[in-house]
Each structure stands twice: as C-alpha cells, then as structure tokens.
C-alpha positions in Angstrom: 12.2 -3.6 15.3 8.9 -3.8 13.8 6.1 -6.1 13.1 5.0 -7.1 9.6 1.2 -7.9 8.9 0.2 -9.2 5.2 -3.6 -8.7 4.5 -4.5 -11.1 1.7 -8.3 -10.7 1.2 -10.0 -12.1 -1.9 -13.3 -10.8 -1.5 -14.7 -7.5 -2.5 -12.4 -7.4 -6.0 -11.8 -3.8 -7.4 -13.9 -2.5 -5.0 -11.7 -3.8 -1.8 -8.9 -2.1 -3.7 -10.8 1.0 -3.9 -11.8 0.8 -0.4 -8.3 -0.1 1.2 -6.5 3.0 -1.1 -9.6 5.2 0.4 -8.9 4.1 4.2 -4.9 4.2 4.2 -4.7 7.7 2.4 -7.6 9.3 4.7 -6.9 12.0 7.3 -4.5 9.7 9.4 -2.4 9.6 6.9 0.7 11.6 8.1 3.0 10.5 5.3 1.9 9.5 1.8 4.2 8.3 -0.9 3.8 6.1 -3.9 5.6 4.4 -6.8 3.8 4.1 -10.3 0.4 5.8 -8.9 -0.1 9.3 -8.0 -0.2 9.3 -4.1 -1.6 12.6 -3.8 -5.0 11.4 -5.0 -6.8 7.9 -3.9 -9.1 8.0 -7.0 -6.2 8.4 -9.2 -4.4 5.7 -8.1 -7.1 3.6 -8.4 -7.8 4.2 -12.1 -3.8 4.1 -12.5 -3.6 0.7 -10.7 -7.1 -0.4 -12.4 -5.2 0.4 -16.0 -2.7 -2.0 -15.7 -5.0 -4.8 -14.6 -6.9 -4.6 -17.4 -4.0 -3.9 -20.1 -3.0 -7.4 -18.7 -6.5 -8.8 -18.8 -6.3 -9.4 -14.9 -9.8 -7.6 -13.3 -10.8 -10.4 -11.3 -9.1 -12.0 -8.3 -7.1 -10.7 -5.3 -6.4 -6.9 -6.2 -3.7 -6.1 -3.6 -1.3 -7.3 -1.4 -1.7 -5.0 2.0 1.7 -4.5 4.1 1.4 -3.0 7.5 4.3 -2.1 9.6 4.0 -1.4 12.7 7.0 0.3 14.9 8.3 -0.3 18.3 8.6 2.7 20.6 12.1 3.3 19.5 11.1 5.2 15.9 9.9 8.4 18.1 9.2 10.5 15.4 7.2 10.4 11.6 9.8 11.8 9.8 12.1 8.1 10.7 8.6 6.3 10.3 8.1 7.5 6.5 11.7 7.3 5.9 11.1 3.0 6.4 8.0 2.6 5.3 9.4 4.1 1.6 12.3 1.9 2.1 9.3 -1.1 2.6 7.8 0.1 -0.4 10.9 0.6 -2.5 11.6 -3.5 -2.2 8.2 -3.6 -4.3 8.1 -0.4 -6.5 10.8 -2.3 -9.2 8.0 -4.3 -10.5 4.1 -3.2 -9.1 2.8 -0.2 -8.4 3.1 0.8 -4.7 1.1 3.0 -2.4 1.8 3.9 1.2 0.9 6.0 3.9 2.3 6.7 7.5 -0.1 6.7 9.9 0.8 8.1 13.4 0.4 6.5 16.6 -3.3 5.7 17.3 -5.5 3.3 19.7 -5.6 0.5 17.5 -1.1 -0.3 16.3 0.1 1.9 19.6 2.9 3.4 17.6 3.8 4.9 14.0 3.0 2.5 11.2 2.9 2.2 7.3 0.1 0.7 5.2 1.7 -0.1 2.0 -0.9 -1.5 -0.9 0.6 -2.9 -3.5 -1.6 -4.0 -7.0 -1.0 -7.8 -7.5 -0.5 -7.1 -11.3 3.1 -6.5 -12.3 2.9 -3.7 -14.6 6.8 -4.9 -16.7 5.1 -8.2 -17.5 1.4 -8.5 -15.7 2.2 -11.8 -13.5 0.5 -12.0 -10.0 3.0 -11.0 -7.3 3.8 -14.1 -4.8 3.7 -13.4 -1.0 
C-alpha cells in the first residue's frame, strides 16, 4: 500500500515550478525519470515544460500538479520504489509532461517515496489537467 498526497499550490507561478523541479531532482533523489522533459537536468525541464505553456498561451495560473507517494514498509528496496513511481507517472505521461524522482527513506515520509510533477498544460491540445 501507499499513500497519495496531491500538492495544488497556486502561488509562486513559474517560479513554484521552478522551485519544486529544483527540490524533487536534488541530491535525495535516488531515482529520476521523466516523460516529455529531460530528467537528467532541472533547468531543462523547466524551459521544456515552460515551452509548452507558452505555445498554448497558458504562463499564468497553477503550473503543476505535485504527486507524492509514499510506501509502506513492504517496498524494502529503491529499485521496486522507482519501478511504481514510473508506473504513477506513466498514467500521466499520455498527455503532460511528467517528472519524477525517488527519494529514499528519510525523517520527514519514513519510507521510499516518489515526487511526481506534472505541468498542468497538456502539450496534444494545451487544456488544464483536472485533479
């Protein structure tokens, strides 16, 4: 089992977006994967993600939709952990573009978890994802 936590935060604009890719990719990160953005590089997703919002003429508003999933004690190991959190992210990838990062267990979750950020833009036909 897990627990699912959606972070809906409407303040900060591209700045929270740049600011949440910055905190989930940094040296935590275990695990980093992505769909339509280059996971490898924070900054790059960024502009990738910023591209789309303004191809679509979407800057302003609620940049992201932020996942987190938190394990129970059962998935032991990070290899299972990253192995669910891309299946988490996969459910997304078909129409935004999707960032995530396995973090291993720490003081604040207790266990293994994913932070999956997703851009609220669709990039096939720029509507706002729903949540």
């Amino acid at each position: 089992m897990a627990r699912i936590s959606v972070i809906r935060n409407t303040y900060g604009g591209s700045q929270y977006l740049k600011n949440a890719l910055n905190y989930v990719t940094d040296s935590r990160a275990m695990f980093v994967g992505g769909y339509g953005v280059n996971p490898c590089d924070p900054n790059i997703s960024y502009d990738q993600m910023m591209a789309i919002r303004r191809y679509f003429g979407k800057t302003s508003g609620n940049p992201l939709v932020h996942i987190v999933v938190a394990y129970n004690n059962q998935v032991q190991d990070i290899d299972t952990a990253a192995m669910y959190g891309n299946q988490c992210a996969q459910y997304f990838a078909n129409r935004f573009q999707v960032l995530y990062c396995t973090h291993a267990k720490d003081f604040h979750c207790g266990n293994f978890h994913t932070h999956i950020i997703i851009n609220s833009v669709s990039y096939i036909n720029g509507q706002m994802i729903q949540t």
